[in-house]
Every structure is written in C-alpha cells, then in structure tokens.
Kinemage of the C-alpha trace (Angstrom):
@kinemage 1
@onewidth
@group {chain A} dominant
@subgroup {mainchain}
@vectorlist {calphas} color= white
{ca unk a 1} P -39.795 -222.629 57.151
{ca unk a 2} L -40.718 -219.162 55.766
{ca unk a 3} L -44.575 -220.442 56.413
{ca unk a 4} L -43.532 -220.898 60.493
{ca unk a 5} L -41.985 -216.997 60.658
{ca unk a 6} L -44.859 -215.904 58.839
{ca unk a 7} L -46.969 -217.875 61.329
{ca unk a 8} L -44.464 -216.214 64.778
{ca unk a 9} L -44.565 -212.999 63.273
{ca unk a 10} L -48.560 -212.943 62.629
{ca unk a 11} L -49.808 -214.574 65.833
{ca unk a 12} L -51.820 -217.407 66.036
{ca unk a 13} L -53.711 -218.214 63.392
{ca unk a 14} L -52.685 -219.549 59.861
{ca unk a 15} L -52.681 -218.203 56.721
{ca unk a 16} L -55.375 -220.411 56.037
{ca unk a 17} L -57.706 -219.727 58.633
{ca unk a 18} L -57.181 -216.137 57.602
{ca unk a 19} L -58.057 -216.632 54.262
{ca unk a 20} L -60.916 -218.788 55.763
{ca unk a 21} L -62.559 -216.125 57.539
{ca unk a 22} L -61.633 -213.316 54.697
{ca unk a 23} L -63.727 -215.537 52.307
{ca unk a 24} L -66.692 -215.892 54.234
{ca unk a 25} L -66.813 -212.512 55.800
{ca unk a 26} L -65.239 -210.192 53.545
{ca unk a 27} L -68.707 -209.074 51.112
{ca unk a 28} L -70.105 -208.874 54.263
{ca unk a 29} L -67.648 -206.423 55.870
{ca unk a 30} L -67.532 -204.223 52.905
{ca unk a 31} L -71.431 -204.282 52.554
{ca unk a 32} L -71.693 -203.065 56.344
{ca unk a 33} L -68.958 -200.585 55.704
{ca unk a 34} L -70.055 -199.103 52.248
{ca unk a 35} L -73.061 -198.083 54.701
{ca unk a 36} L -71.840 -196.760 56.668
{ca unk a 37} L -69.246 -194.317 54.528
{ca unk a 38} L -70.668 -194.355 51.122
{ca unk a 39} L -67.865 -195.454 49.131
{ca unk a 40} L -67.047 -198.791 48.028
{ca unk a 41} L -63.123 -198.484 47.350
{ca unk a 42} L -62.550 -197.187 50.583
{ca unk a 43} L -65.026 -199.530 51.958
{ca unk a 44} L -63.097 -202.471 50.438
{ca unk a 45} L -59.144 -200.756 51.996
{ca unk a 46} L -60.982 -201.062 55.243
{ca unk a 47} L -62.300 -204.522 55.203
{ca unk a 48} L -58.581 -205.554 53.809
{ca unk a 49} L -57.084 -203.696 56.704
{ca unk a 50} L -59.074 -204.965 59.307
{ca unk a 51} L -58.366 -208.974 58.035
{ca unk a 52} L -54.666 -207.483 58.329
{ca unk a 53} L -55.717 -206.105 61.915
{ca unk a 54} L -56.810 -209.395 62.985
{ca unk a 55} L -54.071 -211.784 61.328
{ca unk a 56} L -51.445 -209.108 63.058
{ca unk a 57} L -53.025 -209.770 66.727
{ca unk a 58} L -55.183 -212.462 66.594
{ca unk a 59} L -53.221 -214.194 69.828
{ca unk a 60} L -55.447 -211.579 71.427
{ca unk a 61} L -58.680 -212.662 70.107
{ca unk a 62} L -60.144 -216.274 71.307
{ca unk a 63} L -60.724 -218.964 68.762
{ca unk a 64} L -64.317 -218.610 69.082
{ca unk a 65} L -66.407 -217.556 65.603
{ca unk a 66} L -68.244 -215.046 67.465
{ca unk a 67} L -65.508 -213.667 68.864
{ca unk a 68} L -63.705 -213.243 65.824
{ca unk a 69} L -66.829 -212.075 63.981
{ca unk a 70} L -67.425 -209.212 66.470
{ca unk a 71} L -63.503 -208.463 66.456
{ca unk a 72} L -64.007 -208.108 62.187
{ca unk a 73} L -67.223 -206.199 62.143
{ca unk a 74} L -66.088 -203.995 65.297
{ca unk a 75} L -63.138 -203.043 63.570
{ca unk a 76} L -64.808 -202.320 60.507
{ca unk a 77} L -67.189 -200.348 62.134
{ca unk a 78} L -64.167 -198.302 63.742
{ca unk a 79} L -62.642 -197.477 60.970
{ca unk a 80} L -65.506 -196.831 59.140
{ca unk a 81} L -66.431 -194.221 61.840
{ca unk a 82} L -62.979 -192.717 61.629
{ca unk a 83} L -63.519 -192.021 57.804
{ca unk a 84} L -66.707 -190.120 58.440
{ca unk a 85} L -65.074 -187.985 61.153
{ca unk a 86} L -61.781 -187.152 58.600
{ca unk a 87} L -64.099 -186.781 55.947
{ca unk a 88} L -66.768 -184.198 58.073
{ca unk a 89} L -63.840 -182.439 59.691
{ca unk a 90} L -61.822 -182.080 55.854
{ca unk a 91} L -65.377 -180.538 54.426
{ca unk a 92} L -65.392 -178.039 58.213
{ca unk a 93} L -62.016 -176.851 56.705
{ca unk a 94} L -62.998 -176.756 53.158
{ca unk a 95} L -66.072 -175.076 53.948
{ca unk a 96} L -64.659 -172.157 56.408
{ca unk a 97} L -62.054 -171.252 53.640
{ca unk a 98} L -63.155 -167.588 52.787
{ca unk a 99} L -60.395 -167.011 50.013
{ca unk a 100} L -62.886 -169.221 47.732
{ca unk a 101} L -64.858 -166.015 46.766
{ca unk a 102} L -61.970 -163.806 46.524
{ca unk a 103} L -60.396 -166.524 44.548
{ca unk a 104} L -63.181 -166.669 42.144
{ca unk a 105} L -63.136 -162.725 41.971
{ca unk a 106} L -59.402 -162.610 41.126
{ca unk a 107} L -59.191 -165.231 38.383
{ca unk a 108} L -62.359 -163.510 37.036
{ca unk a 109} L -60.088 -160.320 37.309
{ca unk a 110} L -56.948 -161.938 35.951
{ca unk a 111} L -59.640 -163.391 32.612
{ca unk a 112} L -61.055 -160.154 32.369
{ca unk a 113} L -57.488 -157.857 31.887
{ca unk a 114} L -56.432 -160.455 29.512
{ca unk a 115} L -59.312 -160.418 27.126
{ca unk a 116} L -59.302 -156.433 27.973
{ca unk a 117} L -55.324 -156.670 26.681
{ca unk a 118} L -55.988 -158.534 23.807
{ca unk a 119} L -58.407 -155.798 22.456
{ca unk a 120} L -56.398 -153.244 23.042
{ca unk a 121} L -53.569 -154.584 20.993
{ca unk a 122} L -55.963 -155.813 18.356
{ca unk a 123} L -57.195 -152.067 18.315
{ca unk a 124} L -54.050 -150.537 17.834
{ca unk a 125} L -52.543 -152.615 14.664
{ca unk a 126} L -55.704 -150.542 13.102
{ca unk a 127} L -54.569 -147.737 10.738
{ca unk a 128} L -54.198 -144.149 13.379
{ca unk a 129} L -57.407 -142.760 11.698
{ca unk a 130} L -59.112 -145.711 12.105
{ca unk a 131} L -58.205 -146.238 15.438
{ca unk a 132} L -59.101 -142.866 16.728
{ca unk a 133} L -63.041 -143.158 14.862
{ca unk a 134} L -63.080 -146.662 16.524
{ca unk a 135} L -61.840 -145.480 20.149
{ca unk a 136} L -64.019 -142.477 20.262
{ca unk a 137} L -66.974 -144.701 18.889
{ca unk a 138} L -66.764 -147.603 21.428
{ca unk a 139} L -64.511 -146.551 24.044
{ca unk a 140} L -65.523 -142.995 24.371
{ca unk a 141} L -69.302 -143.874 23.529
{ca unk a 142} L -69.406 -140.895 21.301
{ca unk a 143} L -72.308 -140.695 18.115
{ca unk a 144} L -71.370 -140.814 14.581
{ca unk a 145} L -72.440 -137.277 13.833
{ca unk a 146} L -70.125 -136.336 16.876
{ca unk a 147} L -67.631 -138.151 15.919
{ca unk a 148} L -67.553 -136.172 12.658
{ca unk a 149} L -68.039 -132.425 13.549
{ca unk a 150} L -65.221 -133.124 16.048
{ca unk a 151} L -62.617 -134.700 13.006
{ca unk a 152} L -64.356 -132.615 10.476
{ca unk a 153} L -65.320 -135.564 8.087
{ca unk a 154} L -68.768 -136.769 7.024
{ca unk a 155} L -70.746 -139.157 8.763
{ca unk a 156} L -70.307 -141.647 6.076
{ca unk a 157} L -67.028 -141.699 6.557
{ca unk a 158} L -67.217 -142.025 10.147
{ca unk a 159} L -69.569 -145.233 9.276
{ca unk a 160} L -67.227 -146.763 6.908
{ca unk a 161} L -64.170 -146.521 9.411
{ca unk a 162} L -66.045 -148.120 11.783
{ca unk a 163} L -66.692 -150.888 9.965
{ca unk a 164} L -63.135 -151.346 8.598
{ca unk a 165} L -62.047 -151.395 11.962
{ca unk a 166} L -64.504 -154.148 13.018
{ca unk a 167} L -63.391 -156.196 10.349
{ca unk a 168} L -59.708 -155.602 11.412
{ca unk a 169} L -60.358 -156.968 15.043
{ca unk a 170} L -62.908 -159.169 13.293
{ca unk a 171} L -59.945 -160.535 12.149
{ca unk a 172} L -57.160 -160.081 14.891
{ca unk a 173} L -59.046 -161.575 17.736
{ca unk a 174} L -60.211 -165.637 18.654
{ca unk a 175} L -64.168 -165.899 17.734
{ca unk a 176} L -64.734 -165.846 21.112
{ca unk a 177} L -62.804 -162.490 22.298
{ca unk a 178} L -64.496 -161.083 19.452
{ca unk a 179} L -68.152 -162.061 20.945
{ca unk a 180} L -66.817 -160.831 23.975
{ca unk a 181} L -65.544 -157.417 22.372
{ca unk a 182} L -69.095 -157.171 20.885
{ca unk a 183} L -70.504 -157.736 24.389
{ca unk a 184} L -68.643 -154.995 26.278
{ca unk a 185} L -68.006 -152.429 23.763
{ca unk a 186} L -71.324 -152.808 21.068
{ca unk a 187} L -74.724 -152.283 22.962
C-alpha cells in the first residue's frame, strides 16, 4: 500500500524504473556535470536532484529512452548552468568588496598596537634608571656618549644599562615580540 502512494504521489513511473535509469545514467550525469562546474560533490547533489526532478514529474515526460535521457541530461545541464552563474555572480560581490584592503590595514593596525603595548609594559617593569638609558637609547634614538653627558654618567655605564635592560625584556616578552622589538627599535 505505502508502495501505491509513493507511486500517486511521484507520478508515473516506479521506484524501480527510477532506480533503473539512476543506475545506468547517473556516472554519466555527474561526468557531464563535473564539466561543466568543476566540482564533483556538487556535481553529484545535482545529478541526485535531477533523478528526484524526474521521479517528481515524470507523468510529463513520455516513456520513450530518449526522451527521458534528454529530460536527465537537460536538467543537469540547467542546473549545472545555474551553479556557474551563483558562483560568477558570488565572486562579482566578493571581488567589488573594497573594505578587504582596509580590513587588512586595520588588523595590521590592531597587531601592530598590541605588540607596540606589550613593549611598553615590558619596558617599564625595568628599574627607573634603566628605563630612562633604555628609552632615550631606542625610543629617542639618542648615542651612548649623549646619553651620558645628558645623565652625567660614563659611557660604560650607559652600555651596561642597556644591556641589563635588554635582558629584562629579553626576558618579559614571547621570542617572537622580542625579534620584533629588535626589528623596530635596534637598527
């Protein structure tokens, strides 16, 4: 009984003769589709939906093999066709999006005050004397001997600050911040 509803509900032909035809044509139909839109899974949904297409109306379509070949592969080649226009019409929109640069620019911004923060807070937990060598060394790109007739301390002391304070951050920031430190603040 549930086979003759299926049958009313599904037109004319039987489950059978549907799983007939889907056996002989269905490589086929995928084959011609995959062609056509480069992409097997989606070639394979429309080949499925187009055996669905036919069972749904095939009281429309006559008995004859050709006839129900040509329904298959025309429908196939519909939908097929319909894919490339979505897809072509998705990569238009994709591709006149100009917030991609500006994207780019602000996450680059966003990295950028975030590395710049974590510096800064690995530069204060130095020692005030330290920190003030180290910021006019590398922020305020000032020489060693500068550095020291301003302070009024020797050059080697200037030197050695310097390099306490490197190994400070050295040890305060990730290996890569600290490579990135070097980068911006070292030449």
């Amino acid at each position: 009984m549930a086979n003759n509803i299926s049958e009313q509900l599904r037109g004319t032909c039987s489950e059978a003769d549907v799983k007939s035809l889907f056996d002989e044509y269905y490589n086929r139909l995928v084959y011609f589709s995959y062609q056509i839109i480069n992409n097997k899974p989606q070639a394979e949904d429309i080949t499925q939906d187009a055996f669905v297409n036919f069972w749904d109306s095939s009281n429309n379509v006559s008995n004859n093999p050709i006839a129900i070949k040509n329904f298959l592969y025309s429908t196939v080649k519909n939908a097929s066709l319909n894919v490339l226009r979505h897809n072509k019409v998705t990569e238009r929109h994709m591709n006149s999006q100009p917030d991609s640069p500006v994207e780019e620019a602000v996450f680059n911004s966003i990295i950028r005050a975030e590395v710049l923060a974590e510096i800064h807070k690995a530069i204060s937990m130095l020692p005030d004397s330290c920190q003030q060598i180290f910021r006019l060394s590398y922020l305020d790109e000032m020489k060693n001997n500068q550095i020291a007739d301003l302070l009024g301390i020797s050059v080697n002391t200037v030197k050695t600050q310097k390099q306490r304070a490197l190994k400070v951050i050295r040890g305060n920031l990730s290996p890569e911040l600290f490579m990135l430190f070097m980068a911006f603040f070292c030449r």
